[in-house]
KEDRENMI-190573 format. One record per residue (C-alpha): residue number from 1; residue in three letters; x, y, z. Coordinates in steps of 0.1 Angstrom, whole numbers, plus 5000, padded with zeros to 4 digits. Layout:
BEGIN
   num   residuo   east   north     up
   NUM       ALA      X       Y      Z
...
END
This chain:
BEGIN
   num   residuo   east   north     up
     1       UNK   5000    5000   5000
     2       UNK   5011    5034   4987
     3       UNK   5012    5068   5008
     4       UNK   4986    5080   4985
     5       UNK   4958    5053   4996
     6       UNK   4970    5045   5033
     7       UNK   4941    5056   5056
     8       UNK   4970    5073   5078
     9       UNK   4989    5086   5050
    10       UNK   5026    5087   5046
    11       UNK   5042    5060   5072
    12       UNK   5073    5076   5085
    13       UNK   5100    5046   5100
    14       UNK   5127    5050   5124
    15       UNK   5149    5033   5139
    16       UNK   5179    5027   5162
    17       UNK   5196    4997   5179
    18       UNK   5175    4972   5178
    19       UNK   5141    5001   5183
    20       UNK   5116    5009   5153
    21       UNK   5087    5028   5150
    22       UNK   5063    5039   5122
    23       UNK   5048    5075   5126
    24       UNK   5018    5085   5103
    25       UNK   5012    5118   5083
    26       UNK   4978    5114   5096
    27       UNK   4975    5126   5130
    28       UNK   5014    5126   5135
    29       UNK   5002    5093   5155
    30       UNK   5028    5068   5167
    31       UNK   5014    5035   5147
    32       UNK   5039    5010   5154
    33       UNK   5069    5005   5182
    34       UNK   5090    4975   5187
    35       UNK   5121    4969   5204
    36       UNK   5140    4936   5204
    37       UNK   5117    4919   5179
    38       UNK   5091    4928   5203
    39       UNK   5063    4948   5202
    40       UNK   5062    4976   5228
    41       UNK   5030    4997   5214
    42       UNK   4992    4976   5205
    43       UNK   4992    4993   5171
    44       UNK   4973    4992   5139
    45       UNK   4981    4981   5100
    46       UNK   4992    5005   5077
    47       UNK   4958    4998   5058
    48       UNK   4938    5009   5088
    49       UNK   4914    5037   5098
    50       UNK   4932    5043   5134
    51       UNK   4907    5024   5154
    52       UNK   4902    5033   5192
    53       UNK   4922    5062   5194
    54       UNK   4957    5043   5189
    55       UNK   4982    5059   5187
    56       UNK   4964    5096   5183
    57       UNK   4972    5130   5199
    58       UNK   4949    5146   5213
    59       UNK   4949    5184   5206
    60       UNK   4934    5210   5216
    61       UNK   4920    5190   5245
    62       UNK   4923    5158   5256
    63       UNK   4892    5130   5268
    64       UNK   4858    5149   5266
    65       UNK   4840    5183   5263
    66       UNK   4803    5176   5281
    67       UNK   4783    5185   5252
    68       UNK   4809    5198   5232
    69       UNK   4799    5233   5246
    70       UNK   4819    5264   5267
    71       UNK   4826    5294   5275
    72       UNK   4855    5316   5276
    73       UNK   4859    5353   5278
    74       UNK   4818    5358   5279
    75       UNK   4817    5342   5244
    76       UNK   4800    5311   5241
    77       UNK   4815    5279   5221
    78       UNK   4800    5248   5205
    79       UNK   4825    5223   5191
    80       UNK   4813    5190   5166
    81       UNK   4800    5162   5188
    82       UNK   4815    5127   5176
    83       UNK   4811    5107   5207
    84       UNK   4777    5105   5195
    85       UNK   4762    5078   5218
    86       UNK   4775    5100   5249
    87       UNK   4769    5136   5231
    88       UNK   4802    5146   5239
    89       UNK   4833    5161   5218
    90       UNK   4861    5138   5224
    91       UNK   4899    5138   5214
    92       UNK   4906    5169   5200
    93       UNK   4908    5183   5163
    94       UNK   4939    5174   5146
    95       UNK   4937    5132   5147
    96       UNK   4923    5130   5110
    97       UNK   4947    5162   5097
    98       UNK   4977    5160   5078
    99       UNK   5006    5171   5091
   100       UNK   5040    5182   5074
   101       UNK   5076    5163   5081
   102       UNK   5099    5195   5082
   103       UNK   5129    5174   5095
   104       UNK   5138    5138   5097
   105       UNK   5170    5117   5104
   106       UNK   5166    5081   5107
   107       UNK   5157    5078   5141
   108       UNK   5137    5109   5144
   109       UNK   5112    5131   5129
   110       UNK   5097    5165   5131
   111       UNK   5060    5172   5125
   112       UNK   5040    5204   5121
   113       UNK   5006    5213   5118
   114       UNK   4988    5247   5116
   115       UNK   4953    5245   5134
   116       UNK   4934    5267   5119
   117       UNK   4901    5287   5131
   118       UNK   4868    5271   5129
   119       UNK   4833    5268   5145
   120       UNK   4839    5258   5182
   121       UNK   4877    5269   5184
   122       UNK   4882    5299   5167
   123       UNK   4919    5301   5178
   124       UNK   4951    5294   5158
   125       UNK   4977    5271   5173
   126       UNK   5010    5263   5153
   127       UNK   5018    5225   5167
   128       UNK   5054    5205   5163
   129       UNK   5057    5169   5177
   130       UNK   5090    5156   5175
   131       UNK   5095    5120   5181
   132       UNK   5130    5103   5186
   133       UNK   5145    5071   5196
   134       UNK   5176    5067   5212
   135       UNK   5190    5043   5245
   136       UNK   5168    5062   5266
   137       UNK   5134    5046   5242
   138       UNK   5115    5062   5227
   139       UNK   5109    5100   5233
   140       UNK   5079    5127   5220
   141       UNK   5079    5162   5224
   142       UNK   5050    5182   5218
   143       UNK   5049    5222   5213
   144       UNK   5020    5248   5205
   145       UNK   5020    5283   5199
   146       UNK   4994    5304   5199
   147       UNK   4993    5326   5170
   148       UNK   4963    5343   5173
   149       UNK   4953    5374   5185
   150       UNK   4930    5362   5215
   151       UNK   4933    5337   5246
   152       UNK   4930    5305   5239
   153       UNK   4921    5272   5254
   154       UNK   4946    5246   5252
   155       UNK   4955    5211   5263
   156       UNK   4972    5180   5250
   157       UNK   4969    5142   5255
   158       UNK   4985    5107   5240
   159       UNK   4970    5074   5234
   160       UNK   4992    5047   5231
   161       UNK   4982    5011   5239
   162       UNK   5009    4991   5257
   163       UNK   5009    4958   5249
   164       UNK   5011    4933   5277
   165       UNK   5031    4901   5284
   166       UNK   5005    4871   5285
   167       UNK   4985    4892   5258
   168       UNK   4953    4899   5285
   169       UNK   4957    4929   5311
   170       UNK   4942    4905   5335
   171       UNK   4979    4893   5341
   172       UNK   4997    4926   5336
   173       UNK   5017    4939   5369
   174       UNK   5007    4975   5371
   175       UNK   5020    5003   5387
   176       UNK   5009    5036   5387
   177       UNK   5024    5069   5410
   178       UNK   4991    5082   5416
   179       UNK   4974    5092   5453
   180       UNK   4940    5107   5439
   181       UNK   4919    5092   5412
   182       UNK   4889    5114   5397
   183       UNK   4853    5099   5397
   184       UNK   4831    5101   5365
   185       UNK   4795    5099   5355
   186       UNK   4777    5075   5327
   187       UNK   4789    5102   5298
   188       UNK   4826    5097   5313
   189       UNK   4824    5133   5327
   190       UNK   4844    5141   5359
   191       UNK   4823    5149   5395
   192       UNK   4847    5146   5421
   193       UNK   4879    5133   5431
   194       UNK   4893    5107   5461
   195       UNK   4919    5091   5471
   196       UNK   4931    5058   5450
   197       UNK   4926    5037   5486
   198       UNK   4890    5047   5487
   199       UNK   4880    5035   5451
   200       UNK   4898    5001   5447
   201       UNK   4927    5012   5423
   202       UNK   4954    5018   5439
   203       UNK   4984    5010   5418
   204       UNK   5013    5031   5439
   205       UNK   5027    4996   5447
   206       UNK   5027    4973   5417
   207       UNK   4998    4944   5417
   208       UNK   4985    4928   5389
   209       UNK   4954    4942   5377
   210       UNK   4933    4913   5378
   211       UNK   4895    4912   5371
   212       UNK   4895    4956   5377
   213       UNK   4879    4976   5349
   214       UNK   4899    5009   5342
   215       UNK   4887    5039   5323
   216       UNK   4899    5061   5351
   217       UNK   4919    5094   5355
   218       UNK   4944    5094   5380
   219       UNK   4962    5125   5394
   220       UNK   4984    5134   5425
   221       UNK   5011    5118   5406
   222       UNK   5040    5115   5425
   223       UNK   5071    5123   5404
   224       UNK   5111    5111   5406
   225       UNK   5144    5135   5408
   226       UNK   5137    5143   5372
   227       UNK   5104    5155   5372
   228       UNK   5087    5125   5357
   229       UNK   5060    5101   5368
   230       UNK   5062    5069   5356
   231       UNK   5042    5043   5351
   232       UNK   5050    5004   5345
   233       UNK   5033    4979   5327
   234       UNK   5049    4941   5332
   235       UNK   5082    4954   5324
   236       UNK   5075    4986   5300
   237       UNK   5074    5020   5318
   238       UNK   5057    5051   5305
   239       UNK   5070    5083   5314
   240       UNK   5050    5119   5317
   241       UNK   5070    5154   5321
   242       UNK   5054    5176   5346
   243       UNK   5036    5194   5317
   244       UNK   5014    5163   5321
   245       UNK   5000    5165   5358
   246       UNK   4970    5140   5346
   247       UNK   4974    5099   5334
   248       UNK   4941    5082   5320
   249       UNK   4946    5045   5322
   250       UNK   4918    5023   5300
   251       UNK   4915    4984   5302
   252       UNK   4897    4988   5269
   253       UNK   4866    4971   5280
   254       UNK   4843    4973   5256
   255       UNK   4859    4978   5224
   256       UNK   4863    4945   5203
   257       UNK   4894    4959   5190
   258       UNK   4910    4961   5224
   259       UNK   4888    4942   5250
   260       UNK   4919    4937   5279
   261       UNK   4941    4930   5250
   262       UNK   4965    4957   5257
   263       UNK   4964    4987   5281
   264       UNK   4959    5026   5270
   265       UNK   4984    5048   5296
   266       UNK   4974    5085   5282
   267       UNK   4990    5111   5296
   268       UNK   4969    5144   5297
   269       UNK   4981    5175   5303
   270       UNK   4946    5187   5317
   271       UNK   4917    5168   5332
   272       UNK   4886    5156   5312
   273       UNK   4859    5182   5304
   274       UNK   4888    5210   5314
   275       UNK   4869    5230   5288
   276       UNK   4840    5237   5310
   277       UNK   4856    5226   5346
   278       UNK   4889    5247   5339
   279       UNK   4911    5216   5357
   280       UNK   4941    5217   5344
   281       UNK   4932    5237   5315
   282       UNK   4960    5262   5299
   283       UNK   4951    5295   5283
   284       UNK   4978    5306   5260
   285       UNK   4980    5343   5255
   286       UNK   4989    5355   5216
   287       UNK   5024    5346   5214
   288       UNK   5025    5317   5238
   289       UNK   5037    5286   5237
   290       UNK   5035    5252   5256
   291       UNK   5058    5224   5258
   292       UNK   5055    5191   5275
   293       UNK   5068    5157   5271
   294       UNK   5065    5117   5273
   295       UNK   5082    5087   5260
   296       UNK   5081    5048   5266
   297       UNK   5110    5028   5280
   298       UNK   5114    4994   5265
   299       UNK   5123    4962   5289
   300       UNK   5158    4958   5290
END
């Protein structure tokens, strides 16, 4: 299959050592990523519509919008819903868009995207992922600017899918540095917070996650020397920058595609429905820009 008729466009490969990934034109999503013969990322076939989110980033917001609907600045917003069955607007607005490869070496690449204005956002965000592989794993930086001329609302996610060991998350040894976990409704909404002890996932000390269903967002995330929380699947660790002070971890129940296959570790630079609830939410002023970072360390 030819760049011109893959569903995610032109497949970008790196490699180094014994690492490769494939990133996509479409999206600038992560599609494959292997290290050792083995793969580290539950991805998708080059002649696949990106099912489940694999992969994706998630810009301008991450997880859900109630409605689709805000405000900011007295002005009132309605964004496209297409989480249809819960009448939300989920993921973002740049996972179906092309984006241009204005450097690449062989084991990294630099994307950009111009997010133009539209009904719902009218804002104008110039984005740059940059994703690199090197001893350290695999690494992915992520920048907006806001080139606008007005305040505007901004957050950023991941979605990768780790795969696990026996191949069912059932068996999977998790750990995850989080003390508070947030509590959502039916439409996958936030409307409260607790502590992790008090719900039945606390991960701080690794366990395996057994029969538990996750589709939670955990926060409180205790971080090492370097400013990064990390999370560990089996023997796979995911790590956030501080940019990222919220981690959505998803058993996939649910989704044929997934179903406890493989575990989604997204980390989210603001909480779901930050749109409305202002958690976590950045507001870039013209001129502004935001950085953050996350990557994936391979077993060793």
């Amino acid at each position: 299959m030819t760049a011109a008729n893959a569903p995610s466009g032109q497949q970008i490969g790196l490699s180094f050592d014994d690492q490769e990934a494939v990133v996509t034109e479409v999206g600038a999503g992560l599609r494959t990523y292997s290290a050792a013969g083995g793969k580290i990322l539950d991805g998708y076939a080059a002649d696949e519509l990106a099912p489940s989110g694999r992969g994706q980033l998630l810009i301008p917001w991450p997880n859900r919008i109630r409605d689709g609907a805000y405000e900011l600045d007295g002005h009132a917003h309605q964004l496209d819903l297409n989480e249809i069955e819960r009448q939300n607007a989920i993921h973002g607005l740049v996972r179906w868009s092309a984006w241009s490869v204005s450097e690449r070496e062989p084991e990294r690449v630099l994307l950009e995207h111009v997010l133009r204005p539209r009904p719902g956002y009218p804002f104008t965000l110039e984005l740059r992922v940059e994703y690199s592989l090197s001893d350290g794993g695999l690494a992915v930086a992520l920048t907006a600017l806001n080139t606008g001329s007005e305040v505007c609302p901004y957050g950023a996610g991941a979605h990768p899918y780790l795969t696990v060991a026996s191949g069912r998350v059932d068996d999977a040894v998790l750990q995850v540095p989080a003390a508070s976990v947030l509590e959502a409704d039916e439409r996958g909404i936030p409307v409260g917070a607790g502590p992790v002890e008090a719900t039945g996932v606390d991960f701080r000390e690794a366990r395996p996650i057994g029969t538990t269903r996750l589709d939670h967002c955990f926060t409180g995330l205790e971080r090492d020397k370097d400013g990064r929380a990390r999370v560990t699947v089996d023997r796979t660790t995911l790590w956030a920058d501080a940019s990222f002070p919220y981690l959505m971890i998803f058993t996939g129940d649910g989704l044929p595609d997934v179903e406890r296959r493989s575990l989604a570790v997204e980390p989210m630079t603001c909480a779901p429905n930050a749109f409305v609830s202002g958690d976590g939410l950045i507001l870039l002023e013209p001129g502004e820009s935001h950085a953050a970072a996350w990557g994936i360390v391979p077993p060793r």
